[in-house]
C-alpha positions as CSV (number, residue, x, y, z in Angstrom):
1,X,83.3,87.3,132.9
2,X,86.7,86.2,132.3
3,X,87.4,84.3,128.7
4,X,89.7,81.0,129.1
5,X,92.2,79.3,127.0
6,X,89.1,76.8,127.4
7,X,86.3,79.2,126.0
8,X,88.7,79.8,123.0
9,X,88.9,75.9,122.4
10,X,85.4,75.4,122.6
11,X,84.8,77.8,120.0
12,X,87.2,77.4,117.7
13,X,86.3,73.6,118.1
14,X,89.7,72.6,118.8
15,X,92.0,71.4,121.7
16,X,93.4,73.8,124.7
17,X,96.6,72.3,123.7
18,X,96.2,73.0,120.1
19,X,95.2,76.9,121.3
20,X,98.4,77.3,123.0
21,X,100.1,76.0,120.2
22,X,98.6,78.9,118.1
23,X,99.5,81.8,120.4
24,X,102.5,80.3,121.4
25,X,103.9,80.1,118.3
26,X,105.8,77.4,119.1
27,X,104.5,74.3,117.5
28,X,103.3,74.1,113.5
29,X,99.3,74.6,113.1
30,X,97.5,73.9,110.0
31,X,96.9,77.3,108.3
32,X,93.0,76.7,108.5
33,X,93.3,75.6,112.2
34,X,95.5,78.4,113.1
35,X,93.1,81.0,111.0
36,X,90.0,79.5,113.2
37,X,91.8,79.9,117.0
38,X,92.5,83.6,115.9
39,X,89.4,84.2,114.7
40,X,87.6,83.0,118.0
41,X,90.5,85.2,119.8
42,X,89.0,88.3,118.2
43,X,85.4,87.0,118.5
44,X,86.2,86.5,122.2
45,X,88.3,89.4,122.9
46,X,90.7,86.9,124.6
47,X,93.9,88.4,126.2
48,X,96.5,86.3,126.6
49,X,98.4,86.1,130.4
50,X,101.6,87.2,129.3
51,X,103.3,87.2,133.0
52,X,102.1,83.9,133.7
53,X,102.5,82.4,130.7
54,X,106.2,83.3,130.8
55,X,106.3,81.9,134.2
56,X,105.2,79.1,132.8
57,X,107.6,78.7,130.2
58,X,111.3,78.9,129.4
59,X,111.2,81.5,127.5
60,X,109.1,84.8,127.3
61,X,107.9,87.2,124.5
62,X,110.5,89.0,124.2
63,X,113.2,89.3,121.1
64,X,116.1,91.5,121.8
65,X,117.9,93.1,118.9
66,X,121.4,94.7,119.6
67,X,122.9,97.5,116.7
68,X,125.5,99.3,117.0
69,X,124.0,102.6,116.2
70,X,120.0,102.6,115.2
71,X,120.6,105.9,113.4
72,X,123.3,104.1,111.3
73,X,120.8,102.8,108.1
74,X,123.4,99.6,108.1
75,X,121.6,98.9,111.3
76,X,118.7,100.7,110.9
77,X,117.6,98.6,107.7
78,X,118.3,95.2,109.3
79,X,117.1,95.7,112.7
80,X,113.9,97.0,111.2
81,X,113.5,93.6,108.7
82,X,114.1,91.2,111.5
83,X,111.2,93.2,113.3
84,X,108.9,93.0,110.3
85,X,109.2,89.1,111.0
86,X,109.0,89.5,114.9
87,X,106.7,91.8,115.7
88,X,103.3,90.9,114.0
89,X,102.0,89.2,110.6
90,X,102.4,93.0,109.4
91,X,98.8,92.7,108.3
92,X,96.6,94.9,109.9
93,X,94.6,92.4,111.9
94,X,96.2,92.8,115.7
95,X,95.8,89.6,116.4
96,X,99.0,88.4,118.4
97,X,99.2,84.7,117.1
98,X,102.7,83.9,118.3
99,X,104.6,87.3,117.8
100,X,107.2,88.6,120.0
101,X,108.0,91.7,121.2
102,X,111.1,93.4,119.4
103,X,113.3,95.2,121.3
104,X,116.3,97.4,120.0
105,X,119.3,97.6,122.4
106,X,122.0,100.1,121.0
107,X,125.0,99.2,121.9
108,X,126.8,102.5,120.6
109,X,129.8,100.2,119.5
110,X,130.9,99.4,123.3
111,X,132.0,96.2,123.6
112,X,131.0,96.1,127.9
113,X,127.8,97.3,126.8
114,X,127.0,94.4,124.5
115,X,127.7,91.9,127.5
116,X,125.2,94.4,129.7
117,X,122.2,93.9,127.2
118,X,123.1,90.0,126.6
119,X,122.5,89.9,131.0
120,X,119.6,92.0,130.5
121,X,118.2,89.8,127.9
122,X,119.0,86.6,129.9
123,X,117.3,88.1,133.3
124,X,113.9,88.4,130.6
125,X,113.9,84.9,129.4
126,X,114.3,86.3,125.8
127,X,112.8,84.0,123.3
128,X,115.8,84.9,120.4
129,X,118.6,87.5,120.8
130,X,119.5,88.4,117.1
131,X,123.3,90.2,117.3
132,X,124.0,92.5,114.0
133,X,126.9,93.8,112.5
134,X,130.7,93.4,113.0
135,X,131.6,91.5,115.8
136,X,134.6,93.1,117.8
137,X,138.2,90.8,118.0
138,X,139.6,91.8,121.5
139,X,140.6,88.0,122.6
140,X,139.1,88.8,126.4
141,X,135.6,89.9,124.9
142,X,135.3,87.0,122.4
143,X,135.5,84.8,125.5
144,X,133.3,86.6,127.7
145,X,130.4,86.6,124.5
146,X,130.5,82.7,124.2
147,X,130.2,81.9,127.9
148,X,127.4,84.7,127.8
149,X,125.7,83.0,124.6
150,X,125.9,79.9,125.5
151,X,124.4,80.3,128.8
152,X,121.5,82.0,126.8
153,X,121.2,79.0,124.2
154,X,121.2,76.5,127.6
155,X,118.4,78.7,129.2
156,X,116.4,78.5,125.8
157,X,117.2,81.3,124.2
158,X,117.7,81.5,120.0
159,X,121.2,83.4,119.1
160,X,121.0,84.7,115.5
161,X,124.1,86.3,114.5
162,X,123.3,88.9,111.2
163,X,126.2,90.0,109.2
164,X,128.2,89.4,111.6
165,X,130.7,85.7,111.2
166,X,130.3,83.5,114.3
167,X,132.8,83.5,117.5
168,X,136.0,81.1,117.1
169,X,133.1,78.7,119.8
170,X,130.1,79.3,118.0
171,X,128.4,76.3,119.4
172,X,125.6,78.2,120.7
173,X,124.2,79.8,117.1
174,X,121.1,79.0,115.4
175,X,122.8,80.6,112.7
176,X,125.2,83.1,111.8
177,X,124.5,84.9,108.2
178,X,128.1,86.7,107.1
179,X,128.5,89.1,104.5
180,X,131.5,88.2,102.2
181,X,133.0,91.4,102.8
182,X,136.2,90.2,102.0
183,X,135.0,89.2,98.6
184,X,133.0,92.1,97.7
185,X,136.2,94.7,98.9
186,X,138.3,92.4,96.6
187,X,135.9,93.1,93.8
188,X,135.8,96.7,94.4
189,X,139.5,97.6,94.3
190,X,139.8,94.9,90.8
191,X,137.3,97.3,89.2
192,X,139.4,100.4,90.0
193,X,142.4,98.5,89.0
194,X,141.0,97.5,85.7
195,X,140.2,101.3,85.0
196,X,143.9,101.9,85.5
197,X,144.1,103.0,89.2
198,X,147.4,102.0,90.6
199,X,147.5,104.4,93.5
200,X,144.6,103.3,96.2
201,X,144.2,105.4,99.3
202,X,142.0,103.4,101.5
203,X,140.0,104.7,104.8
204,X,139.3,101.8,106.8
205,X,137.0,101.5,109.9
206,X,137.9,100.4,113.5
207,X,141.1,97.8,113.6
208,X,139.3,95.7,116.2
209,X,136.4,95.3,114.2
210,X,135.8,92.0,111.8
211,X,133.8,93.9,108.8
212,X,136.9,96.4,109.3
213,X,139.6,92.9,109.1
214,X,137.9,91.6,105.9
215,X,137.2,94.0,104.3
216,X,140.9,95.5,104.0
217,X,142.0,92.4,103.6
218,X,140.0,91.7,100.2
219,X,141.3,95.3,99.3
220,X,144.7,94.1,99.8
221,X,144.4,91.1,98.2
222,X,143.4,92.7,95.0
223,X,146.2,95.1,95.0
224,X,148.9,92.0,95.5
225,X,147.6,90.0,92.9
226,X,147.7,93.0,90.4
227,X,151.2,93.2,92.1
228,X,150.6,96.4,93.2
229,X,151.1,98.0,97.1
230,X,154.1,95.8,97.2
231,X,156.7,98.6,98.1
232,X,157.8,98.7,101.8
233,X,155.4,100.7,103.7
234,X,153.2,101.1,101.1
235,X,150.0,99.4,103.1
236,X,150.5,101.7,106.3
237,X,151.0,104.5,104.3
238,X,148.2,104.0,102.1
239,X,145.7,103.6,104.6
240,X,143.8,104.8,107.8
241,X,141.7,103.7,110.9
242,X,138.8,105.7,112.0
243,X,135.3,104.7,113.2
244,X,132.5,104.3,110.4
245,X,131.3,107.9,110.1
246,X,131.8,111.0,107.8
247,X,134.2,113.3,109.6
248,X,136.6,109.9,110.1
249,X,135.9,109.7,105.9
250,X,136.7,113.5,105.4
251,X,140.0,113.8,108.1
252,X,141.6,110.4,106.5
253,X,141.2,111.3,103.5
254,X,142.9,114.6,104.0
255,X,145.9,112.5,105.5
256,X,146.2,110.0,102.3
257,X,146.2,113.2,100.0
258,X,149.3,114.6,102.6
259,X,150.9,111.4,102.4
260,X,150.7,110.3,99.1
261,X,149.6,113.3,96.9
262,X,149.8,110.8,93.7
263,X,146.6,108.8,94.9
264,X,144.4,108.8,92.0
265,X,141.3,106.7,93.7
266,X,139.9,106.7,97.5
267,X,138.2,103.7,98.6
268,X,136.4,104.3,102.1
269,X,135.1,101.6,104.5
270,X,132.1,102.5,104.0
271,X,129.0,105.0,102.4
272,X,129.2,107.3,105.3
273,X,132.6,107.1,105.3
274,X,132.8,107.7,101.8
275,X,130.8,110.9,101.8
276,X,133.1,112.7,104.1
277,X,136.2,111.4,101.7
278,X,134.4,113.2,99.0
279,X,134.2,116.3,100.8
280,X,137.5,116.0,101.3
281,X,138.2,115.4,98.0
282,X,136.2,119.0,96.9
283,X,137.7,120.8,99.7
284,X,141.1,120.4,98.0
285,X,139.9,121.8,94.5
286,X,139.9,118.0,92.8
287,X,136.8,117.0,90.9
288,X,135.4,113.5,91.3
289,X,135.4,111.3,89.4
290,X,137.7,113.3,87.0
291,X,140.9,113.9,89.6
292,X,139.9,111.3,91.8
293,X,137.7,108.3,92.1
294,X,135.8,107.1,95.3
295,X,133.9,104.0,96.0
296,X,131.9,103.2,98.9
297,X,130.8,99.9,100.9
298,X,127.2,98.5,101.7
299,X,125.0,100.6,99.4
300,X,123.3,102.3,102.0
301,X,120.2,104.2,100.4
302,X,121.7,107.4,99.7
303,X,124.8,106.4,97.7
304,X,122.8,106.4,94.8
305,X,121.6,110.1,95.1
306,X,125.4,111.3,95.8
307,X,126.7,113.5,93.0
308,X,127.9,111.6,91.4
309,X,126.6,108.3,92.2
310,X,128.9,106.4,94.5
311,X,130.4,103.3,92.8
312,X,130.0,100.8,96.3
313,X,129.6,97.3,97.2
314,X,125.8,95.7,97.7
315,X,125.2,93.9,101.3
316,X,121.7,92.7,100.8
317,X,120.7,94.5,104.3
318,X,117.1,93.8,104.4
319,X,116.8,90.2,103.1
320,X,119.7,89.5,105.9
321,X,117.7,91.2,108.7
322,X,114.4,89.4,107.5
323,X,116.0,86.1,107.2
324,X,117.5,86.5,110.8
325,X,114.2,87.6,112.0
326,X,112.9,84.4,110.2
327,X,115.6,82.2,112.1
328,X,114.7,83.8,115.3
329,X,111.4,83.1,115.5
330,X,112.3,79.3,114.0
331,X,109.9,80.0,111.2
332,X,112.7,79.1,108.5
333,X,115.2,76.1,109.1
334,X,119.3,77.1,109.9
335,X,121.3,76.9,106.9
336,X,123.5,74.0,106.9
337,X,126.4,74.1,109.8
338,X,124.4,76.6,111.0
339,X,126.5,79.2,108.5
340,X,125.7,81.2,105.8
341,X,127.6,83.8,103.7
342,X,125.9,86.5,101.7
343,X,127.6,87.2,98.5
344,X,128.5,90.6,97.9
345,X,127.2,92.7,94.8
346,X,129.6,95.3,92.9
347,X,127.5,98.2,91.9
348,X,129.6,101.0,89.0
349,X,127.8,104.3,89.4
350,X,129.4,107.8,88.0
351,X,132.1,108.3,91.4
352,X,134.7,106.3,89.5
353,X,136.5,106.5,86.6
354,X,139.9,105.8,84.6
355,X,142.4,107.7,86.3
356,X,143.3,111.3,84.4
357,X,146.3,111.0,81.8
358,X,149.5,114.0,82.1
């Protein structure tokens, strides 16, 4: 025999409504109420109609979470916290209470591909779509995400933007949480400054890309206010594009040694990035931190077992990926504006050091 939303009620002793509520996870339940409807779900062995119950409402199940790259651990990490807050209570029980279904969509950086997923999404009645990472700048694409978004939003759909700032028309947002990269890339090249560094190769990431944008430009800001990187060319010269991965750290590095063999630190874009610029850095007979410093960006779990440790910049990825989940799901209330910004953390390992005198 079948078990109804109404069998559940009568044994939980509670209202149909207040049952829905429960596995809907869509209204707030007392803790004891909601603990009482779960445990007449197990008792029951009640299935939930997801198809119909979709059908039935504007939104379905699902959560869609788009990355860049899922093997990247800046991705990795935060896709995997906002999923610890979407998938389940994490608790053992299996009792599905509310929870959505998580689903990764790797974007591979394509900028066409991210629209395709955000269509996908819409078709599916997704409950929350939670976007991480840099956002891209082209003018065209910008345009063609807030039309996208917005028609999500007006369909029902929850947009979480994580560490990632919102679009120029960001009306659409739950939230948007931002890392200050601009800040913490300031903070970076004032420490290697205040060691005595006045030469700074930097290996930046995509042009196109906002994390890229800030980041440089908290760099540059540090140099100028030191007055340093002030000669003509000196900016171009000093630094190179490539996309955030170690042979793009290792080749630019190789061309800021060419161009400028006087560099005396190298910061790269990111920790990836930064391993290959310390390969680099090897493969030319120079000992780090001793000829040449490098720092890093984002404190991705491995920097700290580099040899020597890399000197980077903090982005609290998990608590950002949890708090998005959080936002998704509308189990924590939107900052104010609907904006947040993440400080930054500097963190001085062993990869950086005063710069070698004579």
């Amino acid at each position: 025999m079948t078990v109804t939303l109404a069998d559940v009620a009568a044994r939980a002793r509670v209202s149909p409504a207040t049952v829905s509520r429960v596995l809907n996870g869509n209204y707030p339940v007392a803790a004891s109420t909601r603990e009482r409807v779960l445990r007449a779900v197990d008792d029951l062995d009640y299935v939930l109609n997801g198809p119909a119950s979709s059908l039935a409402a504007a939104t379905s199940d699902l959560v869609g979470i788009l990355v860049n790259d899922i093997a990247d651990p800046f991705f990795g990490i935060m896709a995997g916290a906002a999923q610890t807050q979407i998938g389940g209570p994490g608790d053992g029980s299996g009792r599905a209470g509310g929870e959505k279904l998580a689903v990764i969509c790797n974007t591979g950086g394509i900028p066409e591909r991210e629209l395709t997923y955000l269509t996908l999404l819409q078709r599916q009645r997704a409950a929350a779509v939670v976007l991480t990472g840099g956002a891209v700048e082209y003018p065209a694409h910008q345009a063609a995400m807030s039309v996208k978004l917005a028609k999500l939003a007006d369909a029902g759909t929850r947009i979480v933007f994580c560490g990632r700032p919102p679009l120029p028309e960001g009306d659409a947002l739950v939230a948007a949480l931002a890392f200050d990269n601009r800040g913490g890339g300031r903070r970076l090249t004032e420490h290697l400054i205040s060691l005595g560094h006045r030469r700074i190769g930097y290996v930046a990431g995509p042009p196109e890309r906002t994390t890229t944008r800030h980041r440089l430009e908290g760099h540059r800001e540090a140099l100028r206010t030191a007055g340093l990187g002030t000669e003509p060319g000196d900016e171009e010269r000093l630094t190179v594009h490539g996309p955030y991965d170690r042979r793009s750290g290792y080749e630019a590095t190789l061309e800021i040694l060419r161009r400028e063999p006087g560099v005396t630190a190298v910061v790269a874009a990111n920790d990836t990035v930064a391993l290959g610029a310390c390969a680099a850095v090897r493969d030319q007979g120079l000992r780090i931190p001793q000829d040449i410093s490098v720092a890093g960006f984002d404190d991705l779990p491995f920097s700290v077992d580099a040899v020597p440790a890399l000197t980077t910049v903090r982005l609290p990825l998990f608590e950002a990926g949890a708090r998005a989940g959080r936002l998704a799901m509308g189990k924590e209330n939107p900052p104010p504006g609907g904006i947040a910004t993440i400080a930054a953390e500097l963190m001085i390992r062993g990869s950086t050091a005063p710069p070698r005198v004579g």
